[in-house]
MDAnalysis code that builds the backbone (N, CA, C; Angstrom):
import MDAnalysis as mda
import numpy as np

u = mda.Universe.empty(264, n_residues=88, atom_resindex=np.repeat(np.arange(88), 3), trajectory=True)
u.add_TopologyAttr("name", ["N", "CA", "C"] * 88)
u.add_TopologyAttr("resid", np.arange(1, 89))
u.add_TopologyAttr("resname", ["UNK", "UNK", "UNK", "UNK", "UNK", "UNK", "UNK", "UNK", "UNK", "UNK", "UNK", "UNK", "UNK", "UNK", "UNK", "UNK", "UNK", "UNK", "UNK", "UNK", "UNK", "UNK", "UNK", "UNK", "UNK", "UNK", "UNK", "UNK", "UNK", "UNK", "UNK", "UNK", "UNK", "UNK", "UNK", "UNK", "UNK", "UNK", "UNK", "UNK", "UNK", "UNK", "UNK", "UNK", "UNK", "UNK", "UNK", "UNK", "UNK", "UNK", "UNK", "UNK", "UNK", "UNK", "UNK", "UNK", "UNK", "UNK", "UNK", "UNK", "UNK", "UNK", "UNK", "UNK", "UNK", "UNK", "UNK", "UNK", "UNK", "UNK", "UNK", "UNK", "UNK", "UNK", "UNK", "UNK", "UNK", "UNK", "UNK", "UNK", "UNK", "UNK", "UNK", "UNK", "UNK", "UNK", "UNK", "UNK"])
u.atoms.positions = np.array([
    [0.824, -1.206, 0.000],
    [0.000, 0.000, 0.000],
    [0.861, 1.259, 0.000],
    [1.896, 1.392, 0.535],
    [2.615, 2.435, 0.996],
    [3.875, 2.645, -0.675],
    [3.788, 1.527, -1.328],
    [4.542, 1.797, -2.284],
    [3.315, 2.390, -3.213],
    [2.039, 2.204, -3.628],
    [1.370, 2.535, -4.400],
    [1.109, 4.115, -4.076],
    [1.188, 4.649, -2.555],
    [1.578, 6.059, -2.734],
    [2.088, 6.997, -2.475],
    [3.344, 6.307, -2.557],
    [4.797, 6.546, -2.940],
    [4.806, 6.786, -4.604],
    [4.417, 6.071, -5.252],
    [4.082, 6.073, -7.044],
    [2.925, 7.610, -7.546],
    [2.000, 7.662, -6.445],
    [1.232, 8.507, -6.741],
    [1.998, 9.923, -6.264],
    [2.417, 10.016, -5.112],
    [2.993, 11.129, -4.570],
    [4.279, 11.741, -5.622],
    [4.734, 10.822, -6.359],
    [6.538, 10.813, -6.912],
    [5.583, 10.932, -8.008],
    [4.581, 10.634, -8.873],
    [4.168, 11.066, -9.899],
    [3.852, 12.444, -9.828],
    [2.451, 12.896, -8.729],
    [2.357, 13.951, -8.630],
    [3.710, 15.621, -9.065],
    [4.493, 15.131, -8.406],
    [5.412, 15.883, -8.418],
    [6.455, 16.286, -9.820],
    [6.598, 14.465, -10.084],
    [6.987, 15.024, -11.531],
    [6.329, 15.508, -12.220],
    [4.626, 15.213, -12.707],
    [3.816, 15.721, -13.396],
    [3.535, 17.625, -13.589],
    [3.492, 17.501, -11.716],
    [4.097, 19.067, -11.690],
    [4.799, 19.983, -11.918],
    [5.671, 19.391, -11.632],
    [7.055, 20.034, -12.673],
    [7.524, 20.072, -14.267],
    [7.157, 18.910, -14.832],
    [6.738, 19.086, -16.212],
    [5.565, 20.265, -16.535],
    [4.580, 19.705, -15.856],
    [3.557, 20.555, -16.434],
    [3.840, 22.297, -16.166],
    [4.959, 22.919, -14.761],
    [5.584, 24.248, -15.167],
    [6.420, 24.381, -16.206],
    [7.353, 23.482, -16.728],
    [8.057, 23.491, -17.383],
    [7.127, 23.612, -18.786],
    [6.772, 23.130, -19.233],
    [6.336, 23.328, -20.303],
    [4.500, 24.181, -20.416],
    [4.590, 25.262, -19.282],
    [3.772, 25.963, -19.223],
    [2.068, 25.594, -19.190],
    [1.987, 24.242, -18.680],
    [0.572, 24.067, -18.635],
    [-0.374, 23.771, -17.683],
    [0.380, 24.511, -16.403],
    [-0.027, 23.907, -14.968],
    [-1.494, 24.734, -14.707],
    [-1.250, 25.894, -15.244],
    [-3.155, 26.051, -15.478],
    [-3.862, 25.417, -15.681],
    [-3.681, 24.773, -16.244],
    [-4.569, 23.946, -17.593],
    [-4.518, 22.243, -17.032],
    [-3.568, 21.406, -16.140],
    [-4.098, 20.713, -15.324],
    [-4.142, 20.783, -14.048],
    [-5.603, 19.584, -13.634],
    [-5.281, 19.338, -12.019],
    [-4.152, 18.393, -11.842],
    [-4.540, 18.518, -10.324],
    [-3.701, 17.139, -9.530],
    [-3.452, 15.648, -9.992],
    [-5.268, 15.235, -10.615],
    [-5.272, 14.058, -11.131],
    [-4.622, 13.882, -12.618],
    [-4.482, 14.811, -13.362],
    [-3.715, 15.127, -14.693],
    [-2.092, 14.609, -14.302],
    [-1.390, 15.786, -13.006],
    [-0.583, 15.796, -12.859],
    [0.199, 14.547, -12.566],
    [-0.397, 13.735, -11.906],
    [-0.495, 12.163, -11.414],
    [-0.072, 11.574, -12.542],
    [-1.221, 11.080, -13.508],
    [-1.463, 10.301, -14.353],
    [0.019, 10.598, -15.501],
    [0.141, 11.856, -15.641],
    [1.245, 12.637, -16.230],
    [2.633, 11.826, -15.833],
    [2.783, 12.228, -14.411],
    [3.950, 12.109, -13.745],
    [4.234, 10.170, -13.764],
    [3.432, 9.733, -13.610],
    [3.784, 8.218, -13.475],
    [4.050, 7.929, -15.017],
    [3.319, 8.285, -16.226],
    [3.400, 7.575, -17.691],
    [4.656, 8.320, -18.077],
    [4.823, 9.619, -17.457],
    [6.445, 10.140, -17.638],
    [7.510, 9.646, -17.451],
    [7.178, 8.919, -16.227],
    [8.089, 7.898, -15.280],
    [8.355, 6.921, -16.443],
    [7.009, 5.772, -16.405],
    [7.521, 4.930, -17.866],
    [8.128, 5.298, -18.771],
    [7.898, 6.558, -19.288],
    [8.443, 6.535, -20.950],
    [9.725, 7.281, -20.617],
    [10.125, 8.030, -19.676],
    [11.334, 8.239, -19.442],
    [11.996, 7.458, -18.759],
    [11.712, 5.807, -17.952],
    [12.548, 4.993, -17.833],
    [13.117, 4.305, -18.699],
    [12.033, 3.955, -20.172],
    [12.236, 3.193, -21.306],
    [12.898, 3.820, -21.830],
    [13.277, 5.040, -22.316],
    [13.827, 6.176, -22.844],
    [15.819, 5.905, -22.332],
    [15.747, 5.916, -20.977],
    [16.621, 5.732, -20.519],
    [17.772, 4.323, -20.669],
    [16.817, 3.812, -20.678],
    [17.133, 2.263, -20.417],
    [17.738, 2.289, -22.223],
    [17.487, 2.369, -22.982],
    [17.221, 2.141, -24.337],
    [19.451, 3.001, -24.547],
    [19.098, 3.881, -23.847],
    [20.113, 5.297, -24.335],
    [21.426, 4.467, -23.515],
    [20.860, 3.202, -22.415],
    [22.208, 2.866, -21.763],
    [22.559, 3.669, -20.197],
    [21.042, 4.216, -19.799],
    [21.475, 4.281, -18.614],
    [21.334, 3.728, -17.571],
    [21.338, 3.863, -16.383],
    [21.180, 3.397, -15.317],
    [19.551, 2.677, -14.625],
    [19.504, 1.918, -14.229],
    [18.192, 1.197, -13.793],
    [17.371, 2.040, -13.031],
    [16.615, 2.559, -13.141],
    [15.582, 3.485, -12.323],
    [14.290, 2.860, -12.061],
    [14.428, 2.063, -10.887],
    [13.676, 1.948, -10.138],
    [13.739, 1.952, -8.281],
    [13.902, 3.072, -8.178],
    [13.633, 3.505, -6.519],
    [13.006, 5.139, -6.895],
    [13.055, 5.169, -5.658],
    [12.336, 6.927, -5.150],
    [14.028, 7.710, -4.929],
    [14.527, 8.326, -5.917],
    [15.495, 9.125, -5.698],
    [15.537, 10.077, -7.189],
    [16.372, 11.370, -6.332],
    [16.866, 12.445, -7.523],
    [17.022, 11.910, -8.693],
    [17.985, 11.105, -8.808],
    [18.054, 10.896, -10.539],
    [16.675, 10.298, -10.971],
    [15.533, 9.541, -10.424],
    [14.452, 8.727, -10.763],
    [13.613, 10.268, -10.950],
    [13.567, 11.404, -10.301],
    [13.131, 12.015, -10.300],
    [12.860, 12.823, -11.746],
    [14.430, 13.069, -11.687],
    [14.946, 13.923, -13.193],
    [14.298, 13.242, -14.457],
    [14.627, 11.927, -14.042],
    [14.174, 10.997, -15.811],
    [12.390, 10.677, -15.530],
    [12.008, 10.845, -14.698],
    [10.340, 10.913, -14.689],
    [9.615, 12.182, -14.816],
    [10.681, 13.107, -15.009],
    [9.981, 14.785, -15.183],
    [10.704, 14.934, -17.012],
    [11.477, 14.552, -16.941],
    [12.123, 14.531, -18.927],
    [11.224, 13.798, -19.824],
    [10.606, 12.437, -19.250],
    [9.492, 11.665, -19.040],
    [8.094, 12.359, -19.832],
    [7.536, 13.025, -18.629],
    [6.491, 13.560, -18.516],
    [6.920, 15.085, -19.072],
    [7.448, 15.759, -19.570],
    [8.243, 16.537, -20.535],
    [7.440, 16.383, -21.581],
    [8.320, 15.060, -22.103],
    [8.134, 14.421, -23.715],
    [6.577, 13.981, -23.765],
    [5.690, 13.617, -22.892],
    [4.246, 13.398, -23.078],
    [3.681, 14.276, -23.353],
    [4.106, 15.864, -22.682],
    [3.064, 16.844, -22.456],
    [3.426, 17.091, -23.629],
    [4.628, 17.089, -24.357],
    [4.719, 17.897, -25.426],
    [4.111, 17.132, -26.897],
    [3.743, 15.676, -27.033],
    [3.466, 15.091, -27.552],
    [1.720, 15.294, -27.449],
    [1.090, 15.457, -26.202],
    [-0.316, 15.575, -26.205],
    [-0.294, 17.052, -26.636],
    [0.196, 18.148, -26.841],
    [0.437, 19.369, -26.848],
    [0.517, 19.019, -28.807],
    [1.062, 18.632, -29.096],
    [1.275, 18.260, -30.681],
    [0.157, 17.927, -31.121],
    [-0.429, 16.517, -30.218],
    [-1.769, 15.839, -30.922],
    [-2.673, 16.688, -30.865],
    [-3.098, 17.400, -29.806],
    [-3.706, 18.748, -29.939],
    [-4.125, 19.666, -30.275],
    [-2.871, 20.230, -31.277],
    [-3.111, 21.044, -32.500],
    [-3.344, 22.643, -32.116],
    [-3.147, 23.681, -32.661],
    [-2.759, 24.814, -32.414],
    [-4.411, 25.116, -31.603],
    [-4.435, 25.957, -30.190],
    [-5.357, 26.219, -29.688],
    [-6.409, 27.106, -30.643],
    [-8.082, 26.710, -30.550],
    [-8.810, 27.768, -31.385],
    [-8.822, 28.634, -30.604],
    [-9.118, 29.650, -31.397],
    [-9.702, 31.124, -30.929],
    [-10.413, 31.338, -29.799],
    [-10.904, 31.871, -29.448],
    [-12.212, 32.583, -28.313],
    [-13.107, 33.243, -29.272],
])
């Protein structure tokens, strides 16, 4: 139980930080930020793993960094699929 939110809490955060980083923390909640931060986690562990780095799986700084580069590359990919905002 305590690892599942540990996953949610360590998502949260990366999600958060992506989502300042690439300017869209208006625009989600918490549960965005979550969902964000953990699929960031995946695709910036696979990302990693692929490039030859190091095994990331615990709760630390570097797990941190590659789950916010992660969730980076999602936002900017749902940000693509997206398509230029309409008007008002």
């Amino acid at each position: 139980m305590l690892n599942i939110i540990g996953w949610i809490l360590f998502g949260a955060l990366a999600g958060w930080l992506a989502s300042i980083i690439m300017k869209t923390n208006e625009q989600q909640g918490a549960v965005a930020n979550i969902v964000i931060g953990i699929l960031g986690a995946i695709i910036g562990g696979f990302i990693f793993s692929m490039l030859g780095g190091d095994n990331v799986d615990d709760f630390s700084l570097y797990s941190l960094i590659v789950a916010v580069i992660g969730s980076v590359i999602l936002i900017a990919l749902l940000k693509a699929f997206r398509g230029p905002k309409a008007s008002s």
